[in-house]
N, C-alpha and C positions, 0 to 999 in steps of 0.2 A: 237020098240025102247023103252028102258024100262028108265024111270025117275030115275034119285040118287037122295036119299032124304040126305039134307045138314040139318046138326044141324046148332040151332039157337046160336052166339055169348053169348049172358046169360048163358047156358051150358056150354060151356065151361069156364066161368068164376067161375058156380058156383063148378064143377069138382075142377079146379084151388083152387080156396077156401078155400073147402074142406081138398084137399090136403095140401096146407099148415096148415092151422088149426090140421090137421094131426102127422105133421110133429113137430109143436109146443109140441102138450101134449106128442108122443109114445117119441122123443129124444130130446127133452127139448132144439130145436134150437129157440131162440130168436134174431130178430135181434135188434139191438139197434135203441132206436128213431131216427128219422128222415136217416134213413136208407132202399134205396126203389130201384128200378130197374133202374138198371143205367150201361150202356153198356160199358161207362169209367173206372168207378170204376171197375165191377166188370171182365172183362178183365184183369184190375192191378193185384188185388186180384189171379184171374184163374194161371196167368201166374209166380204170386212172389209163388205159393204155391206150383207152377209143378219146377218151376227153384229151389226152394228151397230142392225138395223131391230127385231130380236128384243129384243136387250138393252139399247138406248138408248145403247150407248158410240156417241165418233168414230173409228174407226180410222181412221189412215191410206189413202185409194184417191187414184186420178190422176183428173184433172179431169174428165176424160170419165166416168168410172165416176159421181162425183156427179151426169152430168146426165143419165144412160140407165145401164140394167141391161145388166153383159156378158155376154151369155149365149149367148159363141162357143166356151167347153169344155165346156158339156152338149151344143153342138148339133154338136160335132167327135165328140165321144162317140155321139150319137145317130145322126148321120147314119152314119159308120162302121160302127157295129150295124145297120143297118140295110140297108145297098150290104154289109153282109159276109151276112146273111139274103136279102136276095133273087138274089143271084147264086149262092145255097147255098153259100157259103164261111166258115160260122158252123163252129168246132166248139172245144171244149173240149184245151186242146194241155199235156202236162203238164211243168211247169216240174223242171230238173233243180236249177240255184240259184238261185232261186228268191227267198230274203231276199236273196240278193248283186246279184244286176237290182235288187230293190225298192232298197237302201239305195246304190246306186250314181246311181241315179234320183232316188231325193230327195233324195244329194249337186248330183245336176248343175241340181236345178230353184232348191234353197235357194239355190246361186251364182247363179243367175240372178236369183233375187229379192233378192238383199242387195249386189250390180255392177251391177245391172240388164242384165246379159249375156244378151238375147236376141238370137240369132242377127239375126233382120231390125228388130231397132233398132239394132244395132252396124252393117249393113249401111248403113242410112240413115243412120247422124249420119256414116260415113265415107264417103259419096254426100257431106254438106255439109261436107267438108272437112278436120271438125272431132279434135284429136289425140287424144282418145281412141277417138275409132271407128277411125281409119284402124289405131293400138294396136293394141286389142282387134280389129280385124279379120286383123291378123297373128297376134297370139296363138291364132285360134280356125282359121288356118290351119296353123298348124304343129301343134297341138294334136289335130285332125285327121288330119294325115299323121304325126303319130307312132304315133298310137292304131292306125290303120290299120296302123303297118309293124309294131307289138308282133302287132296281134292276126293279120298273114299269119304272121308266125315262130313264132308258137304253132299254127297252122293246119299250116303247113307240117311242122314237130315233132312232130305226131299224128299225121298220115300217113305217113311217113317210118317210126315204130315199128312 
């Protein structure tokens, strides 16, 4: 039986890196401050710049989207499918509510795209200071420890019976 040897997550970070750094000096892609990986936004971006190339409208995308194709939520999707198949940790799990995840999830991504509330953009603009990140970085901490202290009390209340 022969060992796979797995690289260590630093490599591929510093690969990643690399590659952007890359990608900055050969085609001069810059993204703008406080612009960072964001699976809301840039789904928006992916899909106004395909609907756009099909149908000839402008929609709206962010600067960066106009000058490169984002194509970090197919490759988040892919890769995932992919490290969940080869460590055999692929299977089919069935959803109890099912529409209530879906419709709670594309309340929390629609917020995200209409505040522009992603997590590590509010992160960064409240890194520069700035009053609505430091804000919205409060709100998305207590927003957090409430959710979490609702969902131990209901956790707790099912065990408990």
């Amino acid at each position: 039986m022969t060992r796979r040897k797995h690289l260590k997550p630093w490599i591929f970070g510093l690969i990643a890196g690399l590659l952007f750094v890359g990608a900055e000096a050969l085609f001069g892609i810059y993204p703008p401050s406080a612009y960072a990986f964001c699976l809301a936004c840039h789904v928006r971006d992916l899909m106004n710049t395909v609907l756009g190339l099909l149908d000839g409208a402008r929609f709206q995308t962010s600067m960066i989207a106009k000058r490169a194709l984002l194509l970090t939520s197919p490759g988040v999707l892919l890769g995932a499918f992919l490290a969940a198949r080869v460590f055999r940790e692929h299977r089919v799990l069935p959803a109890r509510r099912g529409w209530a995840y879906f419709l709670l999830g594309f309340a929390v991504m629609t917020v995200g795209i209409v505040i522009f509330g992603c997590p590590t953009r509010i992160a960064l603009r409240a890194g520069y200071g700035e009053v609505y990140g430091l804000s919205a970085l409060l709100g998305l901490g207590l927003g957090t420890a409430c959710g979490t202290l609702i969902l131990r009390l209901r956790f707790r209340r099912s065990t408990d019976g």
